[in-house]
C-alpha positions in Angstrom: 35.4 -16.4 36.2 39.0 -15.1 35.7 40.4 -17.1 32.7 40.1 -17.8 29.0 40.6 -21.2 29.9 37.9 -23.6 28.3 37.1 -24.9 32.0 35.9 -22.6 34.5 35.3 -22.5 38.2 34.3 -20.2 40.7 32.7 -19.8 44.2 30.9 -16.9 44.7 31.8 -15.2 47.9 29.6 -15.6 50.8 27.7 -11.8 51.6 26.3 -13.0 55.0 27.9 -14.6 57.9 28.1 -18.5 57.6 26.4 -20.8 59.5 28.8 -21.6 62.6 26.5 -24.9 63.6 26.3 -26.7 60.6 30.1 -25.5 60.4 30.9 -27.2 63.4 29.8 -30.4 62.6 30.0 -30.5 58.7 31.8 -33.9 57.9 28.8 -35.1 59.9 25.8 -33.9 58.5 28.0 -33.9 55.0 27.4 -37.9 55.4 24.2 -38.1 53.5 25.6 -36.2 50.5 28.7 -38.4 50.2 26.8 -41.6 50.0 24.6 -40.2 47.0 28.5 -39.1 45.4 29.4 -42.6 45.8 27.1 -44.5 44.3 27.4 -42.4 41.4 31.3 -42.1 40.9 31.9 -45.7 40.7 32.0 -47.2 44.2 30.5 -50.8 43.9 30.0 -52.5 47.7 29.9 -56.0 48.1 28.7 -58.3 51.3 29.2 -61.7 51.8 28.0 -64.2 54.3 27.8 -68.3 53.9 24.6 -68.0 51.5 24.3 -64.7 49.5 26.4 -62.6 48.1 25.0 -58.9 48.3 26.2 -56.6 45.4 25.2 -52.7 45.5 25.9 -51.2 42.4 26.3 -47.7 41.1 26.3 -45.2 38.6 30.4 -45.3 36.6 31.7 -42.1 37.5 33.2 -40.0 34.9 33.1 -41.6 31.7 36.6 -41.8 30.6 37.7 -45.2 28.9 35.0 -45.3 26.8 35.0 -41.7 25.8 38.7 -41.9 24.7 37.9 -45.3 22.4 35.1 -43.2 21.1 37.3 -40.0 20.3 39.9 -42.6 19.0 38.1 -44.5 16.4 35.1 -42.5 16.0 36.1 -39.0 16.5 32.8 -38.3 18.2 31.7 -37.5 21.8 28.5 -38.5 22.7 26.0 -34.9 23.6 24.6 -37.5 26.6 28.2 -38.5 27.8 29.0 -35.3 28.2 26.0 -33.9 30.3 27.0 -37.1 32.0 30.6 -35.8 32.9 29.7 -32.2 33.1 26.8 -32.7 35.3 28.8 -35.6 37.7 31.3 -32.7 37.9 29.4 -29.8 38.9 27.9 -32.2 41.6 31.6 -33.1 42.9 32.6 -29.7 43.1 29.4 -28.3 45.1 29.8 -31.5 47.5 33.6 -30.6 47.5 32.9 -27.3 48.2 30.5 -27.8 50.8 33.1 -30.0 53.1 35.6 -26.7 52.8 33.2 -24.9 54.1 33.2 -22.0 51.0 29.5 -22.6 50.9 27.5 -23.5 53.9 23.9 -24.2 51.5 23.7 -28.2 51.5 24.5 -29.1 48.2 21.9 -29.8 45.4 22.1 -32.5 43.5 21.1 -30.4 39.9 20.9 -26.8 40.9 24.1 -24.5 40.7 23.8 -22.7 43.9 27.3 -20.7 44.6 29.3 -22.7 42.7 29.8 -22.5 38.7 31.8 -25.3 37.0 31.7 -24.8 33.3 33.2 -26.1 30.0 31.8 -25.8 26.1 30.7 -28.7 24.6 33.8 -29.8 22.5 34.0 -29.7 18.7 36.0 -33.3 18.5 37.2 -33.1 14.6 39.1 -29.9 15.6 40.7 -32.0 18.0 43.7 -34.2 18.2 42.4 -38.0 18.5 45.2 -39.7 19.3 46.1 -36.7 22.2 43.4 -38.3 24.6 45.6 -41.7 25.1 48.3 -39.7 27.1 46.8 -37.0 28.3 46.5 -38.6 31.7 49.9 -38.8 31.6 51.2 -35.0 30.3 49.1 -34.0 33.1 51.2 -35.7 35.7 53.6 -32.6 36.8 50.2 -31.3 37.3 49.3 -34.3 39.8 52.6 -33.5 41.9 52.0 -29.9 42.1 48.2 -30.8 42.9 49.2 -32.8 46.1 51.4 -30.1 48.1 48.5 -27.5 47.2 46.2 -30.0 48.7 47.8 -30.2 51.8 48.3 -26.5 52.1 44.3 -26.4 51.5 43.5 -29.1 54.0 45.5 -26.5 56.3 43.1 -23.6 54.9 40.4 -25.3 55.9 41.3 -26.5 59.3 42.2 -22.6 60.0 39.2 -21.4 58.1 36.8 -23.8 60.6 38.2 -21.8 63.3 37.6 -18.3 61.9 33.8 -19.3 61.1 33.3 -20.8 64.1 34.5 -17.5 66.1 33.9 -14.5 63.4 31.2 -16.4 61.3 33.3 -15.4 58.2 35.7 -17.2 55.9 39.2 -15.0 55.8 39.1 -14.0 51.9 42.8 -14.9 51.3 42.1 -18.4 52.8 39.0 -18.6 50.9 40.4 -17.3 47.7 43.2 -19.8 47.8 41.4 -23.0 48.5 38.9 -22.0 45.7 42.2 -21.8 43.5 43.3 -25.2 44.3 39.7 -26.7 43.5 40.0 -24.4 40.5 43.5 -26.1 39.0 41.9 -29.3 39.6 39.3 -29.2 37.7 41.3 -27.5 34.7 43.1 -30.7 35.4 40.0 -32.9 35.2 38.6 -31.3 32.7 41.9 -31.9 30.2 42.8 -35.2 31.6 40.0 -37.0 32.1 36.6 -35.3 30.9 38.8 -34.7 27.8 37.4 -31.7 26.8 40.1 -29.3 25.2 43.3 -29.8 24.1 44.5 -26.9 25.5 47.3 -28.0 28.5 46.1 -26.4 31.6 47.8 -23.4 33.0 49.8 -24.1 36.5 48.0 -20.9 38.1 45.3 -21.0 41.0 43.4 -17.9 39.0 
């Protein structure tokens, strides 16, 4: 962890050579995982035919609405809505960084493994309530910056697939980047959405 920022992220870089198989083919063998993210970030699947209607529900994703009526009126976070978010957001970012290949362990669905997402349980009545109703939308020059460092990781990755699958390592500046992106995201997420500081986050990859 680099920053004094109230949400943290980090990969820890690999010591061994990666695994060049499961490299190959990871948005394959990824499938599994993504299905369990799915169902608990919101997606809801419905099947019709002439008879019966088919409805697979899910968990809701990151709480957000809810969380910001609560901050609003209340000035209270529920502790069990933010394990909730915290723990939903921890999983994201080991399934996330599984597909970019910065950790080639199949992600767990509770333990940490090599990637740490953290943030402090927020002391709300220090907090500014009305702030959470438009923080979505301060955060937007964040959102534009956040989609050309997305593409430039995409790139990262498709040149860091190659490297593993020839030298069986991830190129540290390649690796160090992408793990910035994913990093300024989440600072993002963690302002925006999981509403947890008030503190704007910095536009910085460290």
């Amino acid at each position: 962890m680099v920053s004094s920022y109230p949400v943290q992220f980090d990969v820890d870089v690999p010591a061994r050579s990666l695994n060049r198989l499961t490299t190959a083919f990871r948005i394959i063998v990824a499938i599994p995982i993504l299905i369990v993210l799915g169902t608990l970030s919101g997606e809801t699947l419905h099947a019709n035919n002439q008879t019966t209607t088919y409805t697979l529900a899910s968990g809701g994703g990151v709480l957000f609405l809810p969380l910001v009526l609560m901050i609003l009126f209340r000035q209270k976070y529920p502790r069990w809505w933010f394990d909730w978010n915290l723990n939903l957001l921890r999983f994201s970012a080991r399934v996330t960084a599984y597909l970019a290949l910065l950790d080639d362990h199949y992600p767990s669905t509770d333990e940490e493994q090599a990637v740490h997402l953290n943030f402090a349980y927020p002391d709300v009545s220090q907090m500014n309530r009305w702030l959470p109703l438009v923080k979505w939308l301060l955060a937007i020059p964040h959102y534009v910056v956040l989609f050309f460092l997305a593409i430039g990781a995409v790139v990262a990755v498709i040149v860091a697939w190659f490297a593993i699958l020839f030298t069986g390592t991830y190129p540290r500046g390649l690796f160090d980047f992408v793990v910035g992106v994913l990093r300024w995201s989440n600072r993002v997420t963690g302002y925006a959405f999981a509403l947890v500081t008030d503190q704007y986050p910095p536009f910085s990859l460290n």
